[in-house]
TORKOL-4160 file (C-alpha; in steps of 0.2 Angstrom, whole numbers, padded with zeros to 4 digits, m for minus):
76
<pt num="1" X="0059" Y="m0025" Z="m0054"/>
<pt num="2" X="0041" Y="m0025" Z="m0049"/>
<pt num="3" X="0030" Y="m0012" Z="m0045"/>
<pt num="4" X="0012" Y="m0015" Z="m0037"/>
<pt num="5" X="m0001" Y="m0003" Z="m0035"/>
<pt num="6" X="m0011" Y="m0004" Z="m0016"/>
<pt num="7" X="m0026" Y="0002" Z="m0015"/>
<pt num="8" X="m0030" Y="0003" Z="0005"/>
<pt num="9" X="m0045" Y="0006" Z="0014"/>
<pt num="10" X="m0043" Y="0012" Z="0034"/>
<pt num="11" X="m0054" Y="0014" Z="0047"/>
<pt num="12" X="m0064" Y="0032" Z="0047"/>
<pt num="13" X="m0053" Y="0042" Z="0058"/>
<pt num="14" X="m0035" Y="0032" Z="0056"/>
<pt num="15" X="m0031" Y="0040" Z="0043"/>
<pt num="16" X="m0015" Y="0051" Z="0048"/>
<pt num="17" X="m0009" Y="0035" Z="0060"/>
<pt num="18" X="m0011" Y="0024" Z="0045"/>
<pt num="19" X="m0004" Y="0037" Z="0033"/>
<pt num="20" X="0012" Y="0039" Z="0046"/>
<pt num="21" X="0015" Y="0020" Z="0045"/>
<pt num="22" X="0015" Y="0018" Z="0028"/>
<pt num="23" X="0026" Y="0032" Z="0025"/>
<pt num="24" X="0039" Y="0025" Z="0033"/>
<pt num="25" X="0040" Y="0006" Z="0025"/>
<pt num="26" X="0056" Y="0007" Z="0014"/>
<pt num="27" X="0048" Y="m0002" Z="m0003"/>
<pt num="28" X="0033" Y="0007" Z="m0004"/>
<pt num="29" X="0039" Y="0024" Z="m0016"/>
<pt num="30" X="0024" Y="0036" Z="m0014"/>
<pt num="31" X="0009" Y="0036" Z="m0004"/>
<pt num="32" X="m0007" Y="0047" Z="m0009"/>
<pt num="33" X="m0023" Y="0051" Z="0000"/>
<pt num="34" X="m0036" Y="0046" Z="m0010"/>
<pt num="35" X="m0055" Y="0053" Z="m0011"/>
<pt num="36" X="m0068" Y="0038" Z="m0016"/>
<pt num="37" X="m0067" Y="0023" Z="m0015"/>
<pt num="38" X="m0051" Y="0021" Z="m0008"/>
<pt num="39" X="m0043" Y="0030" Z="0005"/>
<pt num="40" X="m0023" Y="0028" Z="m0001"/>
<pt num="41" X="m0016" Y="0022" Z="m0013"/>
<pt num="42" X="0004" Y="0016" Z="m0011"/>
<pt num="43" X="0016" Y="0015" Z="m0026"/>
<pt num="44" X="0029" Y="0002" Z="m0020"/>
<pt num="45" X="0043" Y="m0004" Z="m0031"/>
<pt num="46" X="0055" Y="m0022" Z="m0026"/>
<pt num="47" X="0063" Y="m0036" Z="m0032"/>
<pt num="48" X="0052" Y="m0048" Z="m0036"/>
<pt num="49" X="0035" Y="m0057" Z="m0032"/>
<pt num="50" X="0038" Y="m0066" Z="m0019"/>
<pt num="51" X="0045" Y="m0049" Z="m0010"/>
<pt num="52" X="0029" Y="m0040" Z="m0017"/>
<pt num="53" X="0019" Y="m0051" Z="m0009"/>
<pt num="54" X="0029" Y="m0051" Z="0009"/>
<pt num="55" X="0027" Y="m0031" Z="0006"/>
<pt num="56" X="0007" Y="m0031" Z="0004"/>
<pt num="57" X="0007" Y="m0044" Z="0018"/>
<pt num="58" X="0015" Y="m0032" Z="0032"/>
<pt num="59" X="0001" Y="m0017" Z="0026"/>
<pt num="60" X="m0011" Y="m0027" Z="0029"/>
<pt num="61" X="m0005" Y="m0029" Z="0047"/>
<pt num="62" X="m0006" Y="m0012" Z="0049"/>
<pt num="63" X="m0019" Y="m0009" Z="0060"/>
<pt num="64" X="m0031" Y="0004" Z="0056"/>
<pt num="65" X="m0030" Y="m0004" Z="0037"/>
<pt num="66" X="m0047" Y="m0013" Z="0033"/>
<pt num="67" X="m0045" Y="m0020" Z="0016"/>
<pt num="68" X="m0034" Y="m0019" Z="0001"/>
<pt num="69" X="m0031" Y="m0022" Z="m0016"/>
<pt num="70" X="m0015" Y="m0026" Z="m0025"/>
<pt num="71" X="m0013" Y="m0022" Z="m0043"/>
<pt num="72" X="0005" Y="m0028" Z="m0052"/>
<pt num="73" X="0011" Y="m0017" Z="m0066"/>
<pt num="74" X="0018" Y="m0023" Z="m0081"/>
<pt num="75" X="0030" Y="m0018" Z="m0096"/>
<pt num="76" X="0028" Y="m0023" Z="m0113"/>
């Protein structure tokens, strides 16, 4: 399992659009409302890589999302 870390920025006033269409992706585990930097942050859990990246890939097509960053978790 993978787990990634998305920090999302969203255009000033999308925020409960963007929040709505995030909450319903079925790999992404939690979403928070961030104050900072960042507006969310979304927790999302898969199979591998490859799916991780197809993941990020569709909130980034989200409209009302302006820019993200993707952080991979690791065990050791």
């Amino acid at each position: 399992m993978v787990v990634g870390v998305c920090l999302i920025n969203v255009e000033l006033g999308k925020e409960a659009e963007v929040k709505d269409v995030l909450s319903k992706q079925e790999d992404i585990r939690e979403v928070l409302h961030l104050f900072g930097e960042y507006d969310f942050i979304a927790i999302i859990e898969t199979d591998g890589l490859r799916a991780l990246n197809d993941i990020v890939d569709r909130i980034r097509g989200i409209k009302g999302i302006t820019a993200t960053r993707t952080i991979i978790g690791a065990e050791f």
